[in-house]
DSSP file (Angstrom, degrees, kcal/mol; ACC not computed):
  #  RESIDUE AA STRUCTURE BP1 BP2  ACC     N-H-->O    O-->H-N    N-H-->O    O-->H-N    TCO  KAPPA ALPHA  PHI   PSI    X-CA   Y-CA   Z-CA
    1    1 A X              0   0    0      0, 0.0    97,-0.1     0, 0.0    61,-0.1   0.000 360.0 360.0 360.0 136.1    0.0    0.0    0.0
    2    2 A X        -     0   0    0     95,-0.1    61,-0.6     2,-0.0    87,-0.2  -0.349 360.0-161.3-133.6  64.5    1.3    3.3   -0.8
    3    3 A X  E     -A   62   0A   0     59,-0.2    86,-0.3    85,-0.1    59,-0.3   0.226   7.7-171.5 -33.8 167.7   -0.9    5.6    0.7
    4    4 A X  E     -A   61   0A   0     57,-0.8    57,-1.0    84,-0.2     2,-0.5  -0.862  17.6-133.2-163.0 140.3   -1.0    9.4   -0.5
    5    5 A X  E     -AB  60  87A   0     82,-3.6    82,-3.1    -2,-0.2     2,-0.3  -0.977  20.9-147.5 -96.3 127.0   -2.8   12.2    1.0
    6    6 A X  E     -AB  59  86A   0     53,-2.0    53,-1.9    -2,-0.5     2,-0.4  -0.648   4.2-148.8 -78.1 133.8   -4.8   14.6   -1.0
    7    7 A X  E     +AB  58  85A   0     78,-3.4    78,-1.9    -2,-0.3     2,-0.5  -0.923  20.2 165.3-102.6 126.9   -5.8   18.4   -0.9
    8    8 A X  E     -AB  57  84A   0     49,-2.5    49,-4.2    -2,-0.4     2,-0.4  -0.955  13.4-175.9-132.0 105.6   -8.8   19.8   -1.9
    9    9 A X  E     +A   56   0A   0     74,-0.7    74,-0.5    -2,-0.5    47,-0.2  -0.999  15.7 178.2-113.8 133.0  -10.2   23.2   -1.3
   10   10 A X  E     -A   55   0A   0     45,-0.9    45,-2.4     1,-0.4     7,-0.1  -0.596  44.3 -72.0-121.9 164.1  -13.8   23.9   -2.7
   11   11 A X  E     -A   54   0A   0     43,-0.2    -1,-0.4    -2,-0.2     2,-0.2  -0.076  53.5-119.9 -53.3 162.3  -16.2   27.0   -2.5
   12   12 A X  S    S+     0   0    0     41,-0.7     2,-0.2    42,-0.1    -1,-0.1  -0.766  76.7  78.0-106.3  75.1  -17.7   27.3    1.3
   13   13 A X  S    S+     0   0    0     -2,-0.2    -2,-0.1    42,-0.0    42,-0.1  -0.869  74.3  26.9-164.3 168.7  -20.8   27.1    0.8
   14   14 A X  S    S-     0   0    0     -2,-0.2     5,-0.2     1,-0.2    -3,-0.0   0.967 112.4 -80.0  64.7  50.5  -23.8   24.9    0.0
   15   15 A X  S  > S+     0   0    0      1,-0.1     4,-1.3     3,-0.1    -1,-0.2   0.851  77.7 161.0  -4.1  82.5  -22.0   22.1    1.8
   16   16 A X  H  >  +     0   0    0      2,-0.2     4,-1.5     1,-0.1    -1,-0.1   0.890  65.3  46.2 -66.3 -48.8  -20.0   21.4   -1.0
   17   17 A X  H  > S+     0   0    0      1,-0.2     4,-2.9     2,-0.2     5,-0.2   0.718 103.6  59.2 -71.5 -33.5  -17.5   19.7    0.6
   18   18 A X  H  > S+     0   0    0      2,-0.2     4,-1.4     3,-0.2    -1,-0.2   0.924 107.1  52.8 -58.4 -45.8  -19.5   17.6    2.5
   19   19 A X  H  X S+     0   0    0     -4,-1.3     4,-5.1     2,-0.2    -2,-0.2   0.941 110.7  49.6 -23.9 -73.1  -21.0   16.4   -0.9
   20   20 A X  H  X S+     0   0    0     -4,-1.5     4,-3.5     1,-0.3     5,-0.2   0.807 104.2  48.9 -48.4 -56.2  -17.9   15.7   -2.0
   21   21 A X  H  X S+     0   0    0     -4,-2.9     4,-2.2     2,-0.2    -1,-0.3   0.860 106.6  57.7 -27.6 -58.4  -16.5   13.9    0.5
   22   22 A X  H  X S+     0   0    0     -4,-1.4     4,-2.8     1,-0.2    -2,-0.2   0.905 107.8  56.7 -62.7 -53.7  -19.6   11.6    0.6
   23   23 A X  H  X S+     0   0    0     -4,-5.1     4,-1.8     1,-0.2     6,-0.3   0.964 107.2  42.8 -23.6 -70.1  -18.7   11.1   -3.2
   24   24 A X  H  <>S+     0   0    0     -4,-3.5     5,-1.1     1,-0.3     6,-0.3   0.919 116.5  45.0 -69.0 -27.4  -15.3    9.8   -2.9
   25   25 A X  H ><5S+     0   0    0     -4,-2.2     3,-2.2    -5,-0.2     5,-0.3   0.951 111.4  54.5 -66.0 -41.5  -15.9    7.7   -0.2
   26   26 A X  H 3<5S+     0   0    0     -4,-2.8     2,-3.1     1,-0.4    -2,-0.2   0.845 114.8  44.6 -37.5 -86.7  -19.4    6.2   -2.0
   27   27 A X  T 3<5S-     0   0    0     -4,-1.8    -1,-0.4     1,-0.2    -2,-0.2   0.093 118.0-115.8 -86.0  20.8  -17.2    5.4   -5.0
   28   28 A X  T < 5S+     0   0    0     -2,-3.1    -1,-0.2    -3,-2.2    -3,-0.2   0.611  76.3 130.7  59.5  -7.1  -14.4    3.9   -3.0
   29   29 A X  S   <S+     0   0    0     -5,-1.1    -4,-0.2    -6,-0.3     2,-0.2   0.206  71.4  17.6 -72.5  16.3  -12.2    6.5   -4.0
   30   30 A X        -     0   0    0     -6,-0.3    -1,-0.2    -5,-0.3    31,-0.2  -0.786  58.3-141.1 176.0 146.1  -11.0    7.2   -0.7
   31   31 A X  S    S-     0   0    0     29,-1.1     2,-0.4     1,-0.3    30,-0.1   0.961  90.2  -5.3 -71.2 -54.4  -11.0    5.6    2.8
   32   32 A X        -     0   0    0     28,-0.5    28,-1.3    -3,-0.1     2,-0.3  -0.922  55.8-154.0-151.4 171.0  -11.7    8.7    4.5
   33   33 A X  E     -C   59   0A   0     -2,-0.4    26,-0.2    26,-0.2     2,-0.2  -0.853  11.9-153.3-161.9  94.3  -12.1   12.7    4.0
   34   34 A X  E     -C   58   0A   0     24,-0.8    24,-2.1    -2,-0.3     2,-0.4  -0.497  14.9-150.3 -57.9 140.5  -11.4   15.3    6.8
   35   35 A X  E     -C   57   0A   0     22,-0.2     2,-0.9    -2,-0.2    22,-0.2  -0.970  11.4-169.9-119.2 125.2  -13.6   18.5    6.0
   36   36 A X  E >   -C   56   0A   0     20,-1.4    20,-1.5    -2,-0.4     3,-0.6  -0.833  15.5-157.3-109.7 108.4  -11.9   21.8    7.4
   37   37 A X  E 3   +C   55   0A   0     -2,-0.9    18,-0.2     1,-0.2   -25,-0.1  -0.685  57.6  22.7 -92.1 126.3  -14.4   24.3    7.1
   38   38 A X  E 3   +     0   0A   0     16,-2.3    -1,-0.2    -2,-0.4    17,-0.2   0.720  63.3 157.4 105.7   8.7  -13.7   28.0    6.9
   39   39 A X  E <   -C   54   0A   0     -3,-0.6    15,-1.7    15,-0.6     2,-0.5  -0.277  37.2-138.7 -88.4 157.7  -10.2   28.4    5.7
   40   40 A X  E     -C   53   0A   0     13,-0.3     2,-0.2    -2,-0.1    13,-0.2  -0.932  20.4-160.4-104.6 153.7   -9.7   31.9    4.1
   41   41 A X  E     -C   52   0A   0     11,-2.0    11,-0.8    -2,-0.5     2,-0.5  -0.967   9.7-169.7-119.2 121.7   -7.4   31.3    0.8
   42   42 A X        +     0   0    0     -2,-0.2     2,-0.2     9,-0.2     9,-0.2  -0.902  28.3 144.3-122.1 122.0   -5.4   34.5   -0.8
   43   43 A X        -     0   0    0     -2,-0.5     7,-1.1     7,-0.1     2,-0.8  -0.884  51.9-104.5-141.4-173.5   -3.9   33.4   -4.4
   44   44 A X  B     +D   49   0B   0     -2,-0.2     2,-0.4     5,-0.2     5,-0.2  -0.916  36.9 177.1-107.3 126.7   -3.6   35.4   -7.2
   45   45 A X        -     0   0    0      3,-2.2    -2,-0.1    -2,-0.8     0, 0.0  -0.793  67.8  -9.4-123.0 112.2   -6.1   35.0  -10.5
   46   46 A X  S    S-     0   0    0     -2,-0.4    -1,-0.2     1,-0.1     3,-0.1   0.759 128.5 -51.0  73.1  35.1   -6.1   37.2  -13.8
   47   47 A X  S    S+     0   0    0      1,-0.3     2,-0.5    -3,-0.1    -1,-0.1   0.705 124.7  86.0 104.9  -3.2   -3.6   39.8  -12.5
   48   48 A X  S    S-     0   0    0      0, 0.0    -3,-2.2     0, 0.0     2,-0.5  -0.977  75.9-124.1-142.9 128.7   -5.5   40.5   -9.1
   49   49 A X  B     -D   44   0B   0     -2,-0.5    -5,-0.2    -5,-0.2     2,-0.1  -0.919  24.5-151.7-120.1 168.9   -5.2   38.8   -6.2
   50   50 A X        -     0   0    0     -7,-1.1     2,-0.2    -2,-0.5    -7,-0.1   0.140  12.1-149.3-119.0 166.8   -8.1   37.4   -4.8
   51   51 A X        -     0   0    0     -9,-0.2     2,-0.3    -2,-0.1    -9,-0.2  -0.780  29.8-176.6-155.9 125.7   -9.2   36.5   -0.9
   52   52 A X  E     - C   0  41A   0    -11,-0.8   -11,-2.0    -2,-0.2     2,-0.6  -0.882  26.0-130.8-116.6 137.6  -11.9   33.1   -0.9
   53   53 A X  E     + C   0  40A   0     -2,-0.3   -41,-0.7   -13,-0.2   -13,-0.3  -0.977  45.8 173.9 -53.8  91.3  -13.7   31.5    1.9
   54   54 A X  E     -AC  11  39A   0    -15,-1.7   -16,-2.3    -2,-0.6   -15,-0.6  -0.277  39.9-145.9 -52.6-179.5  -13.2   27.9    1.7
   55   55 A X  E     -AC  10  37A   0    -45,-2.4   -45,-0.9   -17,-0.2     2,-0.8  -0.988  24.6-161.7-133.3 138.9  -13.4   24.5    2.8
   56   56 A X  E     -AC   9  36A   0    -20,-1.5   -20,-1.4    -2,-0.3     2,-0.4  -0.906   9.4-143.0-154.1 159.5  -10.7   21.8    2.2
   57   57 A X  E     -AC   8  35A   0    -49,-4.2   -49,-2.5    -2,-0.8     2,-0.6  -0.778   6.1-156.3-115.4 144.5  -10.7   18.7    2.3
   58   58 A X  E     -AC   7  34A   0    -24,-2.1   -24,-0.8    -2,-0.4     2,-0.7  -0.705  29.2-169.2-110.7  81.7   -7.8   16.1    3.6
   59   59 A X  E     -AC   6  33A   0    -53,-1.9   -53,-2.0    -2,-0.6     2,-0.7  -0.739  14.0-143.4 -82.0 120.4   -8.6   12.6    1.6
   60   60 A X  E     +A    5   0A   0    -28,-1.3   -29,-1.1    -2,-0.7   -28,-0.5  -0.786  38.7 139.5  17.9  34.6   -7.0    9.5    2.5
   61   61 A X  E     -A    4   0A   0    -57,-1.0   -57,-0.8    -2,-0.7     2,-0.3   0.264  53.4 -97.3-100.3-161.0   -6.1    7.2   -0.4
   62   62 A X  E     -A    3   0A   0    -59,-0.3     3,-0.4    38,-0.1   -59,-0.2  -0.813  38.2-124.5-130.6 144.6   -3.9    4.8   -2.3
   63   63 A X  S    S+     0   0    0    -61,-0.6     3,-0.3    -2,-0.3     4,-0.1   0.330 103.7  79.0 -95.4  12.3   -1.8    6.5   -5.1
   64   64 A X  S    S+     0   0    0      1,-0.1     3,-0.5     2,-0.1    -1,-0.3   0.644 100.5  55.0 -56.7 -29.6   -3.3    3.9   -7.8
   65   65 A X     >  +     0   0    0     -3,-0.4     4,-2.3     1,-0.2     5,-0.2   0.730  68.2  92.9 -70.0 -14.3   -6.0    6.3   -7.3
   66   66 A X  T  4 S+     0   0    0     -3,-0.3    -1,-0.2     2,-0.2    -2,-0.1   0.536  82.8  53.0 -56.0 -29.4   -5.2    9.3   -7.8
   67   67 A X  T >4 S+     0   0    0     -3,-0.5     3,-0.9     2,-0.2     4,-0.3   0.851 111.4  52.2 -70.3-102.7   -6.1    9.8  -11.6
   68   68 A X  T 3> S+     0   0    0      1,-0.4     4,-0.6     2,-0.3    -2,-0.2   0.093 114.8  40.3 -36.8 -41.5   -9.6    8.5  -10.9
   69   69 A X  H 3X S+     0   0    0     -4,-2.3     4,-0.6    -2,-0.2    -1,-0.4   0.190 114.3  46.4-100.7  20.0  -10.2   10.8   -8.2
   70   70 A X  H <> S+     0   0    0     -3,-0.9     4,-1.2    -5,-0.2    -2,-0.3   0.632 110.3  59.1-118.9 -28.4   -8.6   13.9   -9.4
   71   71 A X  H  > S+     0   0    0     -4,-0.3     4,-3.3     2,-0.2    -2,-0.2   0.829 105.7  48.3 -24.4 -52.3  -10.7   12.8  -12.5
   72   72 A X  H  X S+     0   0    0     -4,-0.6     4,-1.4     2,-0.2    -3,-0.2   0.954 112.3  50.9 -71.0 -64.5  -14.0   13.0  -10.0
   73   73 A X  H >< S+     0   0    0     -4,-0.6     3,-1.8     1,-0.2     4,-0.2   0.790 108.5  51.4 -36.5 -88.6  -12.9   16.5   -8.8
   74   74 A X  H >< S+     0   0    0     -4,-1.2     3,-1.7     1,-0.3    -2,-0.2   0.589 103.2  54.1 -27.0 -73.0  -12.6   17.6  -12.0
   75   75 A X  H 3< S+     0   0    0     -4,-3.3    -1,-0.3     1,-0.2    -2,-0.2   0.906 121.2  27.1 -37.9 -55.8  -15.9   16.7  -13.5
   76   76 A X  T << S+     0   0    0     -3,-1.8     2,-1.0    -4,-1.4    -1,-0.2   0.347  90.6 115.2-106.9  31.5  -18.1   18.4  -10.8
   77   77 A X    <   -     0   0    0     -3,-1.7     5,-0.2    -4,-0.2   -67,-0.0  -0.792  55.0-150.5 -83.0 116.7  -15.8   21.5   -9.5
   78   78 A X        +     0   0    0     -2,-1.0     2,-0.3     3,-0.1    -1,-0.1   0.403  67.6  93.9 -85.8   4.3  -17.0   24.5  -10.2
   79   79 A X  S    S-     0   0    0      1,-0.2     3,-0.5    -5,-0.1    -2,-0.1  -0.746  75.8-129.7 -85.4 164.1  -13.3   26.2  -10.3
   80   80 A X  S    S+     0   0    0     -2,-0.3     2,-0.6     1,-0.2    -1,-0.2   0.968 100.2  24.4 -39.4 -69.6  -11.7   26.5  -13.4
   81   81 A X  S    S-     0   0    0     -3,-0.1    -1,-0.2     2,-0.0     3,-0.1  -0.546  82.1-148.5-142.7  99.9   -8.7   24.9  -11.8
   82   82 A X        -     0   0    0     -2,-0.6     2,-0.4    -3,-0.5   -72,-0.1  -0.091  18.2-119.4 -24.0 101.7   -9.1   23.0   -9.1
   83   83 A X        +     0   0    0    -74,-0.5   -74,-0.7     1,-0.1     2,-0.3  -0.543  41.2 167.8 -60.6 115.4   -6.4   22.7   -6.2
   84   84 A X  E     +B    8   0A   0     -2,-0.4     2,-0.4   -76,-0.2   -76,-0.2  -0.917   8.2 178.2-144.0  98.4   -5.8   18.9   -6.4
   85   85 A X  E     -B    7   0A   0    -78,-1.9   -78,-3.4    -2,-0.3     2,-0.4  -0.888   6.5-169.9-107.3 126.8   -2.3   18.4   -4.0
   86   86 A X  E     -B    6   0A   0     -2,-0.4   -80,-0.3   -80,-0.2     2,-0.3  -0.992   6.2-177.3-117.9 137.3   -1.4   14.7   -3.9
   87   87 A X  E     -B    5   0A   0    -82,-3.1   -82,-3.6    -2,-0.4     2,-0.1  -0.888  20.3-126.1-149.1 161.3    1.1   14.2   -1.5
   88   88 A X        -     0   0    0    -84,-0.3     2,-1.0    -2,-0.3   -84,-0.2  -0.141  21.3-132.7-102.6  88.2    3.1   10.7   -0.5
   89   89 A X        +     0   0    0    -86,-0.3     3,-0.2   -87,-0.2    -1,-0.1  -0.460  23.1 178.0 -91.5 138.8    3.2    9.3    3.0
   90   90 A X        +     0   0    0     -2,-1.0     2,-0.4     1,-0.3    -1,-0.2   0.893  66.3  33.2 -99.8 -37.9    6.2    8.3    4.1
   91   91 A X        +     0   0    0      2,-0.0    -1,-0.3     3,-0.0     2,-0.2  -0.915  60.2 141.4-131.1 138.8    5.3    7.3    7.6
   92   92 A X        -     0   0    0     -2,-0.4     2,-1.6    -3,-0.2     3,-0.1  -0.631  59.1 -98.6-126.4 162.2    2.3    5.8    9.1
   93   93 A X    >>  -     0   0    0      1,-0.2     3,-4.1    -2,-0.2     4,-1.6  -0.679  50.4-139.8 -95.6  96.5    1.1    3.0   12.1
   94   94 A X  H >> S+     0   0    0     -2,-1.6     3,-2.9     1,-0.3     4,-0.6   0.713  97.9  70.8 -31.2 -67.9    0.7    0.5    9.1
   95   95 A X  H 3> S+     0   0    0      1,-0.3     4,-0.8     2,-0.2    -1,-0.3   0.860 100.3  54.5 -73.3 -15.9   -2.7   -1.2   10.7
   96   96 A X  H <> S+     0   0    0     -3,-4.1     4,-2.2     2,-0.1    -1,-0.3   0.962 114.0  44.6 -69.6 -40.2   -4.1    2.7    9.5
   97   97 A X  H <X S+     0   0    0     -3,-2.9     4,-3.6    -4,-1.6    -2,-0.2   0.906 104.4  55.7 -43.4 -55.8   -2.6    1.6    6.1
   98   98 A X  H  X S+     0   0    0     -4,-0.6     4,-3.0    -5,-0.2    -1,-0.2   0.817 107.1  50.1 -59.8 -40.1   -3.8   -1.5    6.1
   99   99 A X  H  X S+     0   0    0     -4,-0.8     4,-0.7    -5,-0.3    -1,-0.2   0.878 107.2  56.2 -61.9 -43.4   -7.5    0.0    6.5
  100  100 A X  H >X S+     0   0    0     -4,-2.2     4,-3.1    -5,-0.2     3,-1.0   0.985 108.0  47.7 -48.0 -63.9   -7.0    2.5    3.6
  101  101 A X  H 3X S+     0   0    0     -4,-3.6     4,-1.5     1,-0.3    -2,-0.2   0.935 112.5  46.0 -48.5 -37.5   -6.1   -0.4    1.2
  102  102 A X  H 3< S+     0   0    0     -4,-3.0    -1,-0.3     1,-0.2    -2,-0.2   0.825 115.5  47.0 -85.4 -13.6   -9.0   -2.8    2.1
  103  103 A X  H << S+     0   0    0     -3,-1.0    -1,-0.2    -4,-0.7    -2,-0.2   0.958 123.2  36.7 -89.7 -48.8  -11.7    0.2    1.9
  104  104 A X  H  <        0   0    0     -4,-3.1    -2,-0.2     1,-0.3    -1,-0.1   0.537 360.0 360.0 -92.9 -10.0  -10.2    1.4   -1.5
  105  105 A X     <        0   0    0     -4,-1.5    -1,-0.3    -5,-0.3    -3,-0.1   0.312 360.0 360.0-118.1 360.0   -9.2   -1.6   -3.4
């Protein structure tokens, strides 16, 4: 198992994330999905930068997934381009591992 944690921040509102989450887990595309609700995000877009309310979400997965579920963002995210952060854990209490693989595979 080669777990990977994902980053996701979506609009805050219309429990978006909560949606979402419910998704990836439905589909098996993820053992589990912390929702942090409320995060302010400052980027720049078109030349201005910007200040957003968010939510993001901390998903839980195996990195055989990753297309498939940044695939699933994609389709229903209403940014243009979607913050989709994969990144690679290097250590973990393996029986947490173990729990990821059998929910996701």
């Amino acid at each position: 198992m080669r777990g990977i944690v994902c980053l996701i921040t979506v609009p805050a509102k219309k429990n978006w994330a909560r949606k979402l989450a419910g998704q990836l887990v439905g589909l098996r595309l993820a053992a589990c999905v912390n929702i942090i609700d409320g995060i302010e995000s400052v980027f720049s877009w078109r030349n201005k930068v910007q200040t957003e309310k968010e939510d993001m979400l901390i998903i839980k997965t195996d990195r055989r997934l990753f297309n498939r579920l940044k695939a699933a963002v994609k389709k229903v995210h209403p940014y243009e381009v979607p913050e989709i952060i994969a990144l690679d854990i290097t250590r973990a209490d393996h029986p947490y591992l173990a729990w990821i693989a059998k929910l996701v595979n």
